[in-house]
C-alpha positions as CSV (number, residue, x, y, z in Angstrom):
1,X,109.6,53.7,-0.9
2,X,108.4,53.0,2.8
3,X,110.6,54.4,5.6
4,X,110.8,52.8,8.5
5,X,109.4,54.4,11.8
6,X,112.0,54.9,14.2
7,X,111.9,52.3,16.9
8,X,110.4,49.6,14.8
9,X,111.1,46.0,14.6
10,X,111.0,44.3,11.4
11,X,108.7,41.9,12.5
12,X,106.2,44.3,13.6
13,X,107.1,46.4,10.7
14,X,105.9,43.4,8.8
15,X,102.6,43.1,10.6
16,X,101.5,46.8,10.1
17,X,102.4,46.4,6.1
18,X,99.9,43.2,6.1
19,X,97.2,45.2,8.0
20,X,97.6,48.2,5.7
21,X,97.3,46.1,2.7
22,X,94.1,44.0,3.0
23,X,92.6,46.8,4.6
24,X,93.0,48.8,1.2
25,X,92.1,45.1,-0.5
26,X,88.9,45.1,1.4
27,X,87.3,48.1,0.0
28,X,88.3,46.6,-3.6
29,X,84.9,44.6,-3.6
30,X,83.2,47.5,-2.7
31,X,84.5,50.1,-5.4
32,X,83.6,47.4,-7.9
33,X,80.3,46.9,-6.7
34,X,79.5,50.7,-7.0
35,X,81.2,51.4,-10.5
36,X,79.3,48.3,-11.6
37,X,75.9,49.5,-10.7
38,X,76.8,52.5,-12.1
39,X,77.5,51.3,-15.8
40,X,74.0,49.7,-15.7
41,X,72.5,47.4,-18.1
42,X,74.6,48.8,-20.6
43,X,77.8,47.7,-19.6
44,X,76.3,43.8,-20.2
45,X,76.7,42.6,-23.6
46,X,74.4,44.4,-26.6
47,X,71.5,41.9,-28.5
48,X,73.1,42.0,-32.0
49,X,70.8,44.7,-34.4
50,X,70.0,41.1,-36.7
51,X,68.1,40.0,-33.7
52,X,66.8,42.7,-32.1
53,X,65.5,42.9,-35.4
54,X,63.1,39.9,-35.0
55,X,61.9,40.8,-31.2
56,X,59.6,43.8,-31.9
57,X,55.6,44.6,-31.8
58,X,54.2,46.8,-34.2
59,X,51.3,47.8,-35.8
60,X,51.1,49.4,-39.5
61,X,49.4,50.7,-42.8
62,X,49.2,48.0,-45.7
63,X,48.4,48.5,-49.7
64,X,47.3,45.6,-51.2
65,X,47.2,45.1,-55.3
66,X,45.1,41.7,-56.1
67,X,45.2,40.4,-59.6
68,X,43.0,37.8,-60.3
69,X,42.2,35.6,-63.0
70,X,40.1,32.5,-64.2
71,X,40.8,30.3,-66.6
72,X,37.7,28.5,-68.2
73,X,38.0,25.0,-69.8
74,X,38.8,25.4,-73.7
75,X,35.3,25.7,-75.7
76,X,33.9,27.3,-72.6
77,X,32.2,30.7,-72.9
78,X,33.4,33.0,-70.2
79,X,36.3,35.5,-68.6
80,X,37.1,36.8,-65.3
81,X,39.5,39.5,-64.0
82,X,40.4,42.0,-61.1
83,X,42.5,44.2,-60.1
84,X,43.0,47.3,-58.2
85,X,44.8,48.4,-54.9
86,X,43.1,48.3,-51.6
87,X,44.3,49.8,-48.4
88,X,44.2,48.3,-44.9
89,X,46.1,47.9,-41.6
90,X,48.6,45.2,-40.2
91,X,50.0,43.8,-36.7
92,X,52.6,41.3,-36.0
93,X,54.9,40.2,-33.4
94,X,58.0,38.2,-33.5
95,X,61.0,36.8,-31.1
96,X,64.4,35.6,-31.4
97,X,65.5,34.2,-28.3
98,X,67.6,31.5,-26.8
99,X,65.6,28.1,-24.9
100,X,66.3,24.4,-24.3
101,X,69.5,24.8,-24.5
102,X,69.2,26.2,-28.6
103,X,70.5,29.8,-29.4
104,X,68.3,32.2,-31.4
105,X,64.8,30.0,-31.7
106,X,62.1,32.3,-33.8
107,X,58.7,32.6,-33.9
108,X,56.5,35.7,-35.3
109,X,52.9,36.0,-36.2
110,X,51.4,38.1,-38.3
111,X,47.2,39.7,-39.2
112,X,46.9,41.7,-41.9
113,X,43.1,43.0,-43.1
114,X,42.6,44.6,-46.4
115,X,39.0,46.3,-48.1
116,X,38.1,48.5,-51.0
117,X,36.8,47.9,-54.2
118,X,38.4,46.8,-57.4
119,X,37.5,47.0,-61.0
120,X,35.7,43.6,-62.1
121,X,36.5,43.1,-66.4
122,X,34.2,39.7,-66.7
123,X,31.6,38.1,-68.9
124,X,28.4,36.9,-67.8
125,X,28.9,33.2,-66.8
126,X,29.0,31.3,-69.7
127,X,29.1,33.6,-72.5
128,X,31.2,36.6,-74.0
129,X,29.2,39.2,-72.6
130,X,31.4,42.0,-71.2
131,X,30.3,42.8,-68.2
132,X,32.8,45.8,-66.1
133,X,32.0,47.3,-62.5
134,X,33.7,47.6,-59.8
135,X,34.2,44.8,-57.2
136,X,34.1,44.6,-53.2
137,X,37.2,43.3,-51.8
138,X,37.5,42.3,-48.3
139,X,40.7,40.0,-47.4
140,X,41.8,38.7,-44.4
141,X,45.3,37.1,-43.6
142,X,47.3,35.5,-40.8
143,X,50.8,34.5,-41.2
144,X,52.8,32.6,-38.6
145,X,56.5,31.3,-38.9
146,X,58.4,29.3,-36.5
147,X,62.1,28.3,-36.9
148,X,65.8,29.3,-36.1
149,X,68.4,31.7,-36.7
150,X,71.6,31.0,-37.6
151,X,74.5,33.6,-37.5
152,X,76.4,34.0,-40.3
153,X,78.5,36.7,-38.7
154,X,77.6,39.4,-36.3
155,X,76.2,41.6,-39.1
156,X,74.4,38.6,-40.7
157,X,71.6,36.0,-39.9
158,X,69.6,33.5,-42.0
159,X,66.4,32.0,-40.3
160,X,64.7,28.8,-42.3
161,X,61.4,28.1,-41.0
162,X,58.2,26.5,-41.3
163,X,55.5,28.8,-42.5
164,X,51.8,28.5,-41.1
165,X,48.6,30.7,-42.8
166,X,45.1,31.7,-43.1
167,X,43.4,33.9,-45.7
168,X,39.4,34.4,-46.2
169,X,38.7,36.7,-49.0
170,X,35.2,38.1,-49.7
171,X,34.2,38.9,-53.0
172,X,31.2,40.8,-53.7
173,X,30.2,40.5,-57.2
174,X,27.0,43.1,-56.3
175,X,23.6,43.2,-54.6
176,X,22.5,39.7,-53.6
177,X,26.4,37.7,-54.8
178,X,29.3,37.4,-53.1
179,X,31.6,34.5,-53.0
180,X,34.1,33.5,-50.2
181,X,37.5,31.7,-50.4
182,X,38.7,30.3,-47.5
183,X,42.1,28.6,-47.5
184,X,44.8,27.5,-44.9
185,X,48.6,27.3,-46.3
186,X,51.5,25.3,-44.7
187,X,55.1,25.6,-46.3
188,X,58.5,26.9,-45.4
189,X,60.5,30.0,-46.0
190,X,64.6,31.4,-45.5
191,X,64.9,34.5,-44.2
192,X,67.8,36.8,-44.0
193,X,68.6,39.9,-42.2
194,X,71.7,41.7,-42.6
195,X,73.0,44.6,-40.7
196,X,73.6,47.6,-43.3
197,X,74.4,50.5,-41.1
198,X,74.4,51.0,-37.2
199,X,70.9,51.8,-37.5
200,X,69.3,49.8,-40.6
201,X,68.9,46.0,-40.9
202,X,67.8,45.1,-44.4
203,X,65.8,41.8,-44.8
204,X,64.3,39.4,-47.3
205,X,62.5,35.9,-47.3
206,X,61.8,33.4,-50.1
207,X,59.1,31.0,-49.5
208,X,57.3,27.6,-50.7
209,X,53.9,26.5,-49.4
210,X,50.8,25.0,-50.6
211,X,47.1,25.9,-50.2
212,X,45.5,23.0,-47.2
213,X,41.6,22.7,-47.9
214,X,40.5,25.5,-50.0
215,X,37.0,26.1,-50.2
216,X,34.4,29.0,-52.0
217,X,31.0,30.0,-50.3
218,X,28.6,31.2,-53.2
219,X,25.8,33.2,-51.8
220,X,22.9,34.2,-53.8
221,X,19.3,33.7,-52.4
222,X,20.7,30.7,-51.0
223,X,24.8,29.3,-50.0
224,X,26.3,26.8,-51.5
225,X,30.0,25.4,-50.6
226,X,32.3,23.3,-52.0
227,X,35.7,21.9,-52.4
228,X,38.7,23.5,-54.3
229,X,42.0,21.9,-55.8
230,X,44.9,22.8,-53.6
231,X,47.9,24.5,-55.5
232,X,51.2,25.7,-54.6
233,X,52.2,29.3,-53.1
234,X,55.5,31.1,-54.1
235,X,56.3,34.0,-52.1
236,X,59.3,36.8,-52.0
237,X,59.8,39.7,-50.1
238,X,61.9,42.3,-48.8
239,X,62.2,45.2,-46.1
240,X,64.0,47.2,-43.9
241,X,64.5,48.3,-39.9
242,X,65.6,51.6,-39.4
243,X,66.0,52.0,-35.4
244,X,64.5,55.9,-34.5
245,X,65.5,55.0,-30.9
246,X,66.5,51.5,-28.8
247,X,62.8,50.7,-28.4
248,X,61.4,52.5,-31.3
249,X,61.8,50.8,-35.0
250,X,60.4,51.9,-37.8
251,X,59.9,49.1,-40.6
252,X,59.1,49.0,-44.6
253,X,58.0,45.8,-46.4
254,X,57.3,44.4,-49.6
255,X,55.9,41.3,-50.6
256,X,54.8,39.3,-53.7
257,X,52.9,36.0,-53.6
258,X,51.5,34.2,-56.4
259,X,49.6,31.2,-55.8
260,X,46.2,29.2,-57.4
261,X,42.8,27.0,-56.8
262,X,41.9,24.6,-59.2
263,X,38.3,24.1,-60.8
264,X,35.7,22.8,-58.1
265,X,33.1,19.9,-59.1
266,X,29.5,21.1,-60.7
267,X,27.4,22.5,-58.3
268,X,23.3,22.7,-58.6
269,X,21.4,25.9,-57.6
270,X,18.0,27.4,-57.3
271,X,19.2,30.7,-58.7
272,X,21.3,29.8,-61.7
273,X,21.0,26.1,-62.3
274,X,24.3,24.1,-62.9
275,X,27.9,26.3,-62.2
276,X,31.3,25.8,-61.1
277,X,34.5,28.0,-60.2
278,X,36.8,27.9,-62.6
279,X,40.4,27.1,-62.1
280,X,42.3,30.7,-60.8
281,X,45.6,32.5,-60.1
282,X,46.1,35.5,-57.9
283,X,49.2,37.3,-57.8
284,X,49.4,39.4,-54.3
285,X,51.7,42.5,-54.3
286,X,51.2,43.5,-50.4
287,X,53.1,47.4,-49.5
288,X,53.3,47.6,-45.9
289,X,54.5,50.4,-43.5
290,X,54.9,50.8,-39.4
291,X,56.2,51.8,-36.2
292,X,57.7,48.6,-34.1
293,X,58.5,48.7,-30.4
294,X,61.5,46.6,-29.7
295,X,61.7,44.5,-26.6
C-alpha cells in the first residue's frame, strides 16, 4: 500500500504516481535490450539436427569395391572379370536452406577419386585363354543433387531430387593398354534423414538414373573411341551424422550402385585388327568416412 504524504492533494498525489510509474516503464526497454544481447544467438530459434544435417563441408577417406563383368555374345570366345577394393579420398558440400519464398531448397555436390590395382580373371580376346594379373584402377566421380526437403516432423525429413553425375574410369590392362570409360548420369533419388538421438541423424537415399553418352577410349599404339549403349543406374545407400560439437560432424556412409554399357559397334585397328567392348555390368560398393564442418 502507498501512504499518502502529509499535506498532499489528491490531484497532485495523482501526478507524482504517473511520474513514478513511466519513469520505472522507461527503463523497461532498456533491461530487455541488455538481457537480450545477453542470451545471444542462442536464444533465437535452433536449425532442426535433419537440416543442419544437410549444410556441412567435409572432406573424407573412401573404399571402393568394383566388380566388373562382360558378357560376350553366345558362340563368342572370351571372359572378363575384376574385382578388388581400392582406397581413395572424398569431398562434398551440401545446403538446406530457405529462398524464393520455398522452405528447405537442397543442393549438395559431391568428388570422390579412387586408385589401386585389382585382380584381372580374363581370357585373351577371343578365346578361352586364362589370362590373371592384376589390374590398374583409377576412377573418378562427381555427384550433384538438387531438390527439396520436406518435414515429416521435427525429427524427420524426406528430400526427392534430381540427381546429376560424372564418372571416368581408367583401366589399365598393362604396358602399352588401357581403356577409358567416360559416362555422364542424370536421374532422381529420395532421401531421408531422421533424427535418432540428440546427437545422431541417420540417413538413407534410393535412386534411379541412366548412363547420358557413354563412351570407351582404347589406347594401344594408337586411340580409338567410340560409342556405348546407355543403361540404367540403381543406387542405395545409407549413413549416419554424429555431431562431436555444433560445427564439428563426423559422418559414415555406404553406398551400392549397380549399373551397365551395352556392346559398342566393330571397331578397326592397327594393333589387333577388328574388336569391340562387350556388353558390361559393374556393381559399386563405395565405404566412406569424414569429418564435416557444419555451417
Amino acid at each position: 500500500m502507498v501512504s499518502r504524504a502529509a499535506g498532499m492533494t489528491p490531484a497532485v498525489e495523482d501526478t507524482a504516481l504517473r511520474n513514478l510509474t513511466s519513469a520505472r516503464l522507461g527503463w523497461a526497454p532498456v533491461v530487455l535490450g541488455i538481457a537480450a544481447t545477453s542470451l545471444g544467438p542462442g536464444a533465437r530459434a535452433q536449425t532442426l539436427p535433419v537440416v543442419q544435417a544437410n549444410r556441412e563441408i567435409g572432406v573424407g577417406f573412401s573404399a571402393l569395391y568394383r566388380d566388373y563383368r562382360e558378357s560376350f555374345p553366345a558362340g563368342t570366345p572370351g571372359r572378363d572379370r575384376e574385382g578388388g577394393w581400392t582406397p581413395g579420398v572424398a569431398a562434398g558440400a551440401s545446403w538446406m536452406g530457405d529462398a524464393g519464398g520455398l522452405r528447405n531448397l537442397y543442393g549438395s555436390i559431391r568428388v570422390t577419386y579412387n586408385a589401386g590395382n585389382q585382380n584381372y580373371r580374363g581370357s585373351l580376346f577371343g578365346s578361352d585363354t586364362a589370362l590373371e594379373f592384376r589390374s590398374g584402377l583409377a576412377n573418378t566421380t562427381v555427384t550433384a543433387q538438387l531438390g527439396k526437403g520436406f518435414l515429416v516432423s521435427p525429427r524427420l525429413l524426406i528430400t526427392p531430387a534430381a540427381t546429376f553425375g560424372y564418372q571416368l574410369w581408367n583401366r589399365d590392362l598393362g604396358p602399352g593398354q588401357t581403356e577409358d570409360y567416360r559416362t555422364f548420369m542424370a536421374g532422381a533419388a529420395v532421401r531421408a534423414d531422421y533424427q535418432a538421438a540428440r546427437r545422431l541423424v541417420l540417413r538413407g537415399q534410393l535412386g534411379l538414373a541412366e548412363t547420358v553418352d557413354p563412351r570407351i577410349t582404347f589406347r594401344y599404339q594408337h586411340s580409338y573411341g567410340t560409342a556405348l549403349a546407355a543403361r540404367p543406374v540403381y543406387q542405395a545407400g545409407a549413413g549416419l551424422d554424429y555431431a562431436l560439437t555444433a560445427r564439428f560432424h563426423l559422418s559414415a556412409d555406404a553406398q551400392v550402385s549397380r549399373y551397365g554399357y551395352g556392346r559398342s559397334r566393330n571397331l578397326a585397328t592397327l594393333e589387333k585388327g577388328l574388336i569391340f567392348e562387350p556388353a558390361s555390368t559393374t556393381t559399386d560398393s563405395q565405404l566412406q568416412l569424414g569429418l564435416a564442418y557444419a555451417f
